[in-house]
TIMI-371965 format. One record per atom (N, C-alpha, C): residue in three letters; atom name; x negated, y, z negated. Coordinates in nm, 2 decimals. Layout:
TIMI-371965
ATOM|ALA|CA|X|Y|Z
...
end
This chain:
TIMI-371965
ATOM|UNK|N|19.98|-25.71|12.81
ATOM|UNK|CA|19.84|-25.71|12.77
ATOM|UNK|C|19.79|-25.86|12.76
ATOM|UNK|N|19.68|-25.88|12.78
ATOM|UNK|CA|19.55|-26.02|12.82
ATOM|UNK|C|19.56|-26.05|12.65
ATOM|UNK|N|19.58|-26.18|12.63
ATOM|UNK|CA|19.45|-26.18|12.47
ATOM|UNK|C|19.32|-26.15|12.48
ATOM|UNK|N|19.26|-26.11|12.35
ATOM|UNK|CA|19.17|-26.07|12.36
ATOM|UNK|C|19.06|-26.18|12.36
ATOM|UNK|N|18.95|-26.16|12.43
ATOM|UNK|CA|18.84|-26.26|12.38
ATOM|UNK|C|18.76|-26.26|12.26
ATOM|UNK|N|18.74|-26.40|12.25
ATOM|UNK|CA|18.67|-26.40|12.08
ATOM|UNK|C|18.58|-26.32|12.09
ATOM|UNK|N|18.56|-26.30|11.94
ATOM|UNK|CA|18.50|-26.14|11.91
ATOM|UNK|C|18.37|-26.20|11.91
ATOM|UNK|N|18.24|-26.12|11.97
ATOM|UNK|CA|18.10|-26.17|11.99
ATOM|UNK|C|18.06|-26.14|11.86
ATOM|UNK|N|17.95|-26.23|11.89
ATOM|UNK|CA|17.85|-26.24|11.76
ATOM|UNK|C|17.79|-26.11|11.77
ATOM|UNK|N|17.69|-26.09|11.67
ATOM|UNK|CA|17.62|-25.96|11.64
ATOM|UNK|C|17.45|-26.00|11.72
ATOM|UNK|N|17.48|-25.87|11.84
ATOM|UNK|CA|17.36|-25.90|11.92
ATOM|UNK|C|17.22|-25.83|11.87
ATOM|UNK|N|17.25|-25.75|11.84
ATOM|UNK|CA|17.13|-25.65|11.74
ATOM|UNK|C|17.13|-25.56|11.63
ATOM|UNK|N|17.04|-25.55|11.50
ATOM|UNK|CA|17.04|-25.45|11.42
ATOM|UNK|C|16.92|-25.37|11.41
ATOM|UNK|N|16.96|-25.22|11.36
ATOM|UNK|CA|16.86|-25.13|11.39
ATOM|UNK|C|16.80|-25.08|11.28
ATOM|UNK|N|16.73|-25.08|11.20
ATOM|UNK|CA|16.73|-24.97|11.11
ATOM|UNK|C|16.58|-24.82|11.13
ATOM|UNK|N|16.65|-24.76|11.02
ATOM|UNK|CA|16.51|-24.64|11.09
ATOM|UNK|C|16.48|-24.65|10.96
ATOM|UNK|N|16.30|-24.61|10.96
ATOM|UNK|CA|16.24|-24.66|10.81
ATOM|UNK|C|16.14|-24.50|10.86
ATOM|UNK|N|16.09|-24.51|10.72
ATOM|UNK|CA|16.01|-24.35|10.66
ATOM|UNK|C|15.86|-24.37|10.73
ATOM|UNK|N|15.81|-24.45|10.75
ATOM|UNK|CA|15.65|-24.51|10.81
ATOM|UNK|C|15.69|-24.63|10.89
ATOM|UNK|N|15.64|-24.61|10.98
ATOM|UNK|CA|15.69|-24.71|11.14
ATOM|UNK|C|15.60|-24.79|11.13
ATOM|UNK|N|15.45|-24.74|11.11
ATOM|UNK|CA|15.35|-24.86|11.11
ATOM|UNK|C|15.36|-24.94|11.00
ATOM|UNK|N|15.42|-24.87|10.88
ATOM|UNK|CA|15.38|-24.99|10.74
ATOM|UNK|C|15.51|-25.04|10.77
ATOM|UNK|N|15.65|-25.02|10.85
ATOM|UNK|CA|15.80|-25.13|10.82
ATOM|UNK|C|15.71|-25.30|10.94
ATOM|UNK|N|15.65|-25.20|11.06
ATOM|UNK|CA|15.62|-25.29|11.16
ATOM|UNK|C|15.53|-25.39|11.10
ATOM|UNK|N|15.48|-25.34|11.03
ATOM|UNK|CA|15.39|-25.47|10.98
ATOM|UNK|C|15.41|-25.53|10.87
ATOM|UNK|N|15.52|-25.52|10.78
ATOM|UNK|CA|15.59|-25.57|10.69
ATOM|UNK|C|15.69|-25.71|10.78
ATOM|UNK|N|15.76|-25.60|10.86
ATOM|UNK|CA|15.89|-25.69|10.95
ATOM|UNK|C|15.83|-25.79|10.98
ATOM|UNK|N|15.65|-25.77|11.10
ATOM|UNK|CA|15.54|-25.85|11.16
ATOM|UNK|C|15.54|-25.99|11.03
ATOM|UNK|N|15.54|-25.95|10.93
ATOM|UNK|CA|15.49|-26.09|10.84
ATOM|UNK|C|15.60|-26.18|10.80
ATOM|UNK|N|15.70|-26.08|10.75
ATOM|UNK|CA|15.85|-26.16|10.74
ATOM|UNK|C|15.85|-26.27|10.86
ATOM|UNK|N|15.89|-26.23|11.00
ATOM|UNK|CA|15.92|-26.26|11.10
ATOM|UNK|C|15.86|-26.35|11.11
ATOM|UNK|N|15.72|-26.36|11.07
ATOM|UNK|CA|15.59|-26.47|11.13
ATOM|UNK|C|15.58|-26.43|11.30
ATOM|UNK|N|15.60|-26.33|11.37
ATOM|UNK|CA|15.59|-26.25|11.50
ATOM|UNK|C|15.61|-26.11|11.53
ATOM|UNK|N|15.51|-26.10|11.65
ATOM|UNK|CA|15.49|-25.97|11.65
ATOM|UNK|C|15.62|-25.91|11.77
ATOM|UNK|N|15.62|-25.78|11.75
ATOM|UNK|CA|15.75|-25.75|11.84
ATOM|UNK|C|15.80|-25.78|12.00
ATOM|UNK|N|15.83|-25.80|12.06
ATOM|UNK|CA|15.88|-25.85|12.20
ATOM|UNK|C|15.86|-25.66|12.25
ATOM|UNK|N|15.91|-25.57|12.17
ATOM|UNK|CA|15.88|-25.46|12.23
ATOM|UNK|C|15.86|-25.35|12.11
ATOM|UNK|N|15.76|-25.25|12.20
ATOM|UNK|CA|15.70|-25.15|12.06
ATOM|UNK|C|15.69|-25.03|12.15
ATOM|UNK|N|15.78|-24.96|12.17
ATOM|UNK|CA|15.79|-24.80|12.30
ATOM|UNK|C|15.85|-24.68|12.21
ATOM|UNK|N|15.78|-24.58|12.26
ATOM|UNK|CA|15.78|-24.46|12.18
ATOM|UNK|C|15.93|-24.42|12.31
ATOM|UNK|N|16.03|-24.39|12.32
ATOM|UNK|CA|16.17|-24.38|12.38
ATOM|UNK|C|16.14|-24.20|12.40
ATOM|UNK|N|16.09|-24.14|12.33
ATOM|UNK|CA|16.09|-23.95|12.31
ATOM|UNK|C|16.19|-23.96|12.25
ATOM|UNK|N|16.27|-24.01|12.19
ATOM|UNK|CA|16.40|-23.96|12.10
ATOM|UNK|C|16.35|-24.05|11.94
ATOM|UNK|N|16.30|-24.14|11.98
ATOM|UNK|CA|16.21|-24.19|11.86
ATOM|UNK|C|16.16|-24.32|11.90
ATOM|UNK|N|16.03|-24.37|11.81
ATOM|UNK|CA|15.97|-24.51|11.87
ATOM|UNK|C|16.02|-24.64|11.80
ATOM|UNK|N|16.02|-24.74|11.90
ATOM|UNK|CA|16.08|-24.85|11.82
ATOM|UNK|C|15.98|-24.95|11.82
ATOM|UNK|N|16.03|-25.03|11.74
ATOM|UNK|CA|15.97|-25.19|11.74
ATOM|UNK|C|16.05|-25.27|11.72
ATOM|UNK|N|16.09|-25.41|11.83
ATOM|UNK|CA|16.23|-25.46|11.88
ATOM|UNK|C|16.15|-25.61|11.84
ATOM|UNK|N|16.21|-25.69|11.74
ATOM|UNK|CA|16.16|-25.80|11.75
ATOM|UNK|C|16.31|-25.90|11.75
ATOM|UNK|N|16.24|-26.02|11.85
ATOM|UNK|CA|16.36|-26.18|11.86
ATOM|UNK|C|16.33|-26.26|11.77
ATOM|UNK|N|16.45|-26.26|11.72
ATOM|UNK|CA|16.43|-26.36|11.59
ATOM|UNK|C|16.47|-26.51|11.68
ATOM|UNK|N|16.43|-26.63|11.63
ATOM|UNK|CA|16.44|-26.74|11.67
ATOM|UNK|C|16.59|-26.77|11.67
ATOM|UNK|N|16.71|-26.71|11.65
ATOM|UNK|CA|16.86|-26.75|11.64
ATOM|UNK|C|16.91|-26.64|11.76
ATOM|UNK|N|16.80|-26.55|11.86
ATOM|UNK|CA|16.86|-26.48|11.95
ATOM|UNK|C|16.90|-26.39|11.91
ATOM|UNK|N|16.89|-26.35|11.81
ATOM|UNK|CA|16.93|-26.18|11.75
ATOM|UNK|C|16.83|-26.10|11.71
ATOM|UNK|N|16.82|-26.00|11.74
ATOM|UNK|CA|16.74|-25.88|11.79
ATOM|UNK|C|16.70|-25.78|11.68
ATOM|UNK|N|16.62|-25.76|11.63
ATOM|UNK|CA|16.58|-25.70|11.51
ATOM|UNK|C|16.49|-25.56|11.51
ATOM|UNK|N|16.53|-25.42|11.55
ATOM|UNK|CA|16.46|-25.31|11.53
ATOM|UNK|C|16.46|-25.28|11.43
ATOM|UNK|N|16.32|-25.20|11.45
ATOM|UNK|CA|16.24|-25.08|11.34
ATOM|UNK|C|16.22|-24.96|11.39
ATOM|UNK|N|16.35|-24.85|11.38
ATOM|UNK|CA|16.31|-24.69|11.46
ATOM|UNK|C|16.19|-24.64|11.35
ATOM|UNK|N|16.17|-24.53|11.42
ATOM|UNK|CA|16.09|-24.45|11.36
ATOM|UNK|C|16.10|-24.31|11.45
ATOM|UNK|N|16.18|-24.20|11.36
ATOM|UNK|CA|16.18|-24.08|11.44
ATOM|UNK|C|16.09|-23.96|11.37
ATOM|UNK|N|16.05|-23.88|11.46
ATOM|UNK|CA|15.94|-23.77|11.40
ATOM|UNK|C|15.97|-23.65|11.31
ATOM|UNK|N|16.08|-23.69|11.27
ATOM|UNK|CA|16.16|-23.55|11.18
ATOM|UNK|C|16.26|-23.63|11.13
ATOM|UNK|N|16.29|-23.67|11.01
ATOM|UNK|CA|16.37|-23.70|10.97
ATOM|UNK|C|16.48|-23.62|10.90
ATOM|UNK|N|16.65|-23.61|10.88
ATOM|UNK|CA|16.72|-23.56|10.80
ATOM|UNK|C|16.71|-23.58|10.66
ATOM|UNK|N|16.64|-23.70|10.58
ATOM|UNK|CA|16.65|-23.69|10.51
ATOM|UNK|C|16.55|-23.86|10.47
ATOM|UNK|N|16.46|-23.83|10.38
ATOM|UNK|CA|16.33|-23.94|10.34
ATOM|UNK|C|16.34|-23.98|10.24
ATOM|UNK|N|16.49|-24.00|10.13
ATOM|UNK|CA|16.53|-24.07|10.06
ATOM|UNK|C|16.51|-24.23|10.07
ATOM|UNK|N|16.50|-24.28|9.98
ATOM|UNK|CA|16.49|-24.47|10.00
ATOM|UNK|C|16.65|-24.47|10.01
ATOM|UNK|N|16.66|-24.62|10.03
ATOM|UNK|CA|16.77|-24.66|10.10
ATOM|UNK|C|16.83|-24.69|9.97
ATOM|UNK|N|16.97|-24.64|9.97
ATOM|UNK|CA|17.05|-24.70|9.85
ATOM|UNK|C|17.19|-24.76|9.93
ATOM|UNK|N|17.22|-24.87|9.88
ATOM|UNK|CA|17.33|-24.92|9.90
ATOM|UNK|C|17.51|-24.85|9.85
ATOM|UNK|N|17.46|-24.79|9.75
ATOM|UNK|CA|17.56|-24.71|9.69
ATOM|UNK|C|17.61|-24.58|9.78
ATOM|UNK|N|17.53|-24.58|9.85
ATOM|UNK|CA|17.55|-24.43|9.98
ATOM|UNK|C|17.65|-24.48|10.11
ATOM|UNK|N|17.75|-24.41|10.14
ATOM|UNK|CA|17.84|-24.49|10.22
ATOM|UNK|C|17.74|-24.54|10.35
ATOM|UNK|N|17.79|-24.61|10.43
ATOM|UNK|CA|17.67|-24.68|10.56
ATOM|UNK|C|17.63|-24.82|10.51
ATOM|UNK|N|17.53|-24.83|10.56
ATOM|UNK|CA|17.47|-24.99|10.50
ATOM|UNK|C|17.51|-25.06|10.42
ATOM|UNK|N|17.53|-25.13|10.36
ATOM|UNK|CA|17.55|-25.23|10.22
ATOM|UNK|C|17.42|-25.35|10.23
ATOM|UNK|N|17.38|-25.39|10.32
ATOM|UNK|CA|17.31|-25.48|10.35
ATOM|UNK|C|17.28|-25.58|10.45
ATOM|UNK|N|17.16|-25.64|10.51
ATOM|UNK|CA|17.18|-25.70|10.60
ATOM|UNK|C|17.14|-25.88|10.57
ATOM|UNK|N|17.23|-26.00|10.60
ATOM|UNK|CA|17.19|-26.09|10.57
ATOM|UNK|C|17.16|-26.18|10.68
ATOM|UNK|N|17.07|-26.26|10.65
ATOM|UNK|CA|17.04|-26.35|10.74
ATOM|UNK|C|17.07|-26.50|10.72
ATOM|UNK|N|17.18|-26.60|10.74
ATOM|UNK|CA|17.20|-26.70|10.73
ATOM|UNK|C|17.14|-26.81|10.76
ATOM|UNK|N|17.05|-26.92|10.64
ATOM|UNK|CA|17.00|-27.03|10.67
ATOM|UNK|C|17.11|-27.16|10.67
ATOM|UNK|N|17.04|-27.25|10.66
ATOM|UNK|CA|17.13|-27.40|10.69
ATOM|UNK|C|17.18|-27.42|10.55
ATOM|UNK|N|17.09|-27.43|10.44
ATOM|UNK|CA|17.17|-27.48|10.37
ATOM|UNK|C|17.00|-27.47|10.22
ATOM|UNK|N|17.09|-27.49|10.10
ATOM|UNK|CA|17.03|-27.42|9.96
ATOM|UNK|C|16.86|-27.48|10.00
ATOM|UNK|N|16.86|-27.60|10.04
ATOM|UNK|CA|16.72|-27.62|10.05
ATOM|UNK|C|16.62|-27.53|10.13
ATOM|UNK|N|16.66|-27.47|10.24
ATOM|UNK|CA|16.59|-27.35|10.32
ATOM|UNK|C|16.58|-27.25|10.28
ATOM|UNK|N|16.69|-27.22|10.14
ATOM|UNK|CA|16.63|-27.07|10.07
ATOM|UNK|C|16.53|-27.07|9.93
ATOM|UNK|N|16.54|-27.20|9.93
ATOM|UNK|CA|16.42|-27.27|9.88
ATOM|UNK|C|16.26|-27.22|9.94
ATOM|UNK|N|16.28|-27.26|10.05
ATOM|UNK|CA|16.16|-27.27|10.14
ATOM|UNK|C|16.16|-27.10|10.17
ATOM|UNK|N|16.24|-27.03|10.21
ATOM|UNK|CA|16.23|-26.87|10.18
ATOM|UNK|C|16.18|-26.86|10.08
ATOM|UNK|N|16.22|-26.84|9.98
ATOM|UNK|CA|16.20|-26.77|9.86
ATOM|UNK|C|16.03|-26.82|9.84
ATOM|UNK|N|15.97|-26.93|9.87
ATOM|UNK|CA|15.86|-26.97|9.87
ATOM|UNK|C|15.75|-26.89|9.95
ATOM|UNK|N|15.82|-26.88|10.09
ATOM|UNK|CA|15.75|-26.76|10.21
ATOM|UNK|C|15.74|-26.62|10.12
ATOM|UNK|N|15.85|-26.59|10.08
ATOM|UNK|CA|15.89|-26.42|10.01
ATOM|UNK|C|15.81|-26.43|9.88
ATOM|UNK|N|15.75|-26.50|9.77
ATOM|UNK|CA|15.65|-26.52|9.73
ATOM|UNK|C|15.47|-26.58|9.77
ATOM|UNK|N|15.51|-26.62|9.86
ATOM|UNK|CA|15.35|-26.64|9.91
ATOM|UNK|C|15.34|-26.49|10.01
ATOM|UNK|N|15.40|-26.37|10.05
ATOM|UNK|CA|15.37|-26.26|10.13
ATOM|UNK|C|15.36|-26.17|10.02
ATOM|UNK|N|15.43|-26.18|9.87
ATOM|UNK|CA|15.42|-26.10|9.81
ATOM|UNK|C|15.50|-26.02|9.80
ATOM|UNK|N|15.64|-26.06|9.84
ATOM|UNK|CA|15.76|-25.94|9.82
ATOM|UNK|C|15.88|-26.02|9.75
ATOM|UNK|N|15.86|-25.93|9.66
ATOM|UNK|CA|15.96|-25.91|9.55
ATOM|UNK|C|16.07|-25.98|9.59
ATOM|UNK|N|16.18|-26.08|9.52
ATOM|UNK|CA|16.28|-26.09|9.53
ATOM|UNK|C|16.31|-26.17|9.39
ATOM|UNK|N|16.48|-26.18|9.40
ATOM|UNK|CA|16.56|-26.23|9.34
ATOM|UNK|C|16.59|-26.33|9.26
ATOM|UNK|N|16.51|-26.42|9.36
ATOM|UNK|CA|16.51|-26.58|9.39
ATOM|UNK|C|16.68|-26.61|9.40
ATOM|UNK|N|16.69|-26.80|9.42
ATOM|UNK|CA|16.78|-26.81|9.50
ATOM|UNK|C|16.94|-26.81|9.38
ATOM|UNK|N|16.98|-26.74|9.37
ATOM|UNK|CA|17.14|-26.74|9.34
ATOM|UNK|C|17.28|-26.78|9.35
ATOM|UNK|N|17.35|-26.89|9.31
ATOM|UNK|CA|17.41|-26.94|9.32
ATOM|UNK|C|17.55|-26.93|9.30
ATOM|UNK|N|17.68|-26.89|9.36
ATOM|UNK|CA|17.80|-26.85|9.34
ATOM|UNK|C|17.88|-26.91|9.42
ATOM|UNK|N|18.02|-26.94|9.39
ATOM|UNK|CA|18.10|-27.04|9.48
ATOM|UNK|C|18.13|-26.99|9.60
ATOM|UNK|N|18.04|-26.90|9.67
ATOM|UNK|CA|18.07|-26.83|9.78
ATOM|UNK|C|17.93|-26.88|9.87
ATOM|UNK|N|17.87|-26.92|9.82
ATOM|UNK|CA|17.72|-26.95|9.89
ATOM|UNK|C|17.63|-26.94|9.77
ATOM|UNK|N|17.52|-26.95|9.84
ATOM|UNK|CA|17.39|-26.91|9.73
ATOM|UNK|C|17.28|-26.82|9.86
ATOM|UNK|N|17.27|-26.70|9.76
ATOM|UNK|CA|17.18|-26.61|9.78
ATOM|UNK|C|16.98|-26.60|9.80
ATOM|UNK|N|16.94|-26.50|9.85
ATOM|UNK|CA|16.80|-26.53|9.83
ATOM|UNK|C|16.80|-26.34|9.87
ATOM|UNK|N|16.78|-26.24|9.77
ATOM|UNK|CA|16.77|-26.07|9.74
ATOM|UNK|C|16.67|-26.02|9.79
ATOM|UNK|N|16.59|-25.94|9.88
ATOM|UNK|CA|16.47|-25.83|9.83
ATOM|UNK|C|16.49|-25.76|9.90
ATOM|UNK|N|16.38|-25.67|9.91
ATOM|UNK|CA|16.42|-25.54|10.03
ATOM|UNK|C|16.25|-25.49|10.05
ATOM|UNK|N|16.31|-25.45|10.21
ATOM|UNK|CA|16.21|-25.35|10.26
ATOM|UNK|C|16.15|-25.28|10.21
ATOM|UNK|N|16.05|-25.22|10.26
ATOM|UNK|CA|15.96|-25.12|10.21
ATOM|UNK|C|16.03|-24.94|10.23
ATOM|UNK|N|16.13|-24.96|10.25
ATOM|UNK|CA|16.20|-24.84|10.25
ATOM|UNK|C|16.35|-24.86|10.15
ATOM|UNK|N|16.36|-24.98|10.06
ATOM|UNK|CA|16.43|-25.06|9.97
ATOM|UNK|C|16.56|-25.10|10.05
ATOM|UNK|N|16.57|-25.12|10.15
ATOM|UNK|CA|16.65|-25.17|10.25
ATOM|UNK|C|16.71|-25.29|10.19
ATOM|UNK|N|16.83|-25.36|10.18
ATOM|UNK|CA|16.86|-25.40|10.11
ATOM|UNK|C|16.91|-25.56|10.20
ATOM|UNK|N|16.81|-25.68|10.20
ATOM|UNK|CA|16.80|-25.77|10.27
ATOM|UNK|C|16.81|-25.91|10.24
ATOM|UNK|N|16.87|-26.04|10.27
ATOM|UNK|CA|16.90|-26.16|10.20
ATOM|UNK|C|16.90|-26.28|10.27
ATOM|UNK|N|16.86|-26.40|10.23
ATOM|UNK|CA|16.93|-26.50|10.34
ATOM|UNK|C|17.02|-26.56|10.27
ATOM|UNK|N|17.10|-26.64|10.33
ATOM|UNK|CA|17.21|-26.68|10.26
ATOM|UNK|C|17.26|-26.80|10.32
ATOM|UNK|N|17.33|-26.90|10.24
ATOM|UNK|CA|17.38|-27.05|10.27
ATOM|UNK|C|17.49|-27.04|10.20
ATOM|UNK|N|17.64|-27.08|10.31
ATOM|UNK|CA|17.71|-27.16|10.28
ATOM|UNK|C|17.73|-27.23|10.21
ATOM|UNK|N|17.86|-27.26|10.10
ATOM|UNK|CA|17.83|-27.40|10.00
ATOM|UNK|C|17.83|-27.51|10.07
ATOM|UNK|N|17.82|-27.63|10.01
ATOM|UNK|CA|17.80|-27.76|10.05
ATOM|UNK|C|17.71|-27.83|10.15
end
């Protein structure tokens, strides 16, 4: 057997949210852009936005849902999705953006693992940026 090739980066995440128009225009502000794609599939509609690091960010939305609970991290599946900045001064400048849009968060938290920046979606989606120490 070949060695394996290095393991690829993470090329997209998906999540399905309870109202498609209010996650798309939440995501729309976060993002500061509107989606690269917005198609109803028949199996459910999406909205596919590129983040400026080349990673790919949907918002499903299907017409029947199993279940319209908010999102708890305590439920096996998700734990959370983070988005890594450069360094403590950019979550700075986050947490600045996530207060000037009006969404709730944590502010920036500090632990020998990195430092944090907390809030969540409008479906309580559980979302972060995050920096490396030093």
């Amino acid at each position: 057997m070949g060695q394996m090739a290095e393991f690829p980066a993470l090329g997209h995440v998906a999540v399905t949210v309870t109202d498609l128009d209010a996650s798309r225009e939440w995501y729309r502000k976060l993002f500061g852009s509107d989606p690269i794609m917005d198609e109803d599939t028949g199996t459910f509609h999406h909205a596919v936005f590129m983040l400026g690091n080349g990673t790919i960010f949907g918002v499903h939305g299907f017409s029947k849902l199993d279940d319209t609970s908010r999102f708890s991290e305590r439920r096996p599946g998700l734990d959370h999705i983070s988005f890594h900045v450069a360094d403590r001064a950019a979550l700075e400048g986050w947490e600045k953006r996530l207060n000037d849009l009006g969404i709730e968060n944590g502010g920036v938290v500090d632990a020998p693992y990195g430092s944090g920046l907390s809030f969540r979606d409008p479906d309580n989606i559980a979302l972060e940026f995050f920096a490396l120490p030093g």
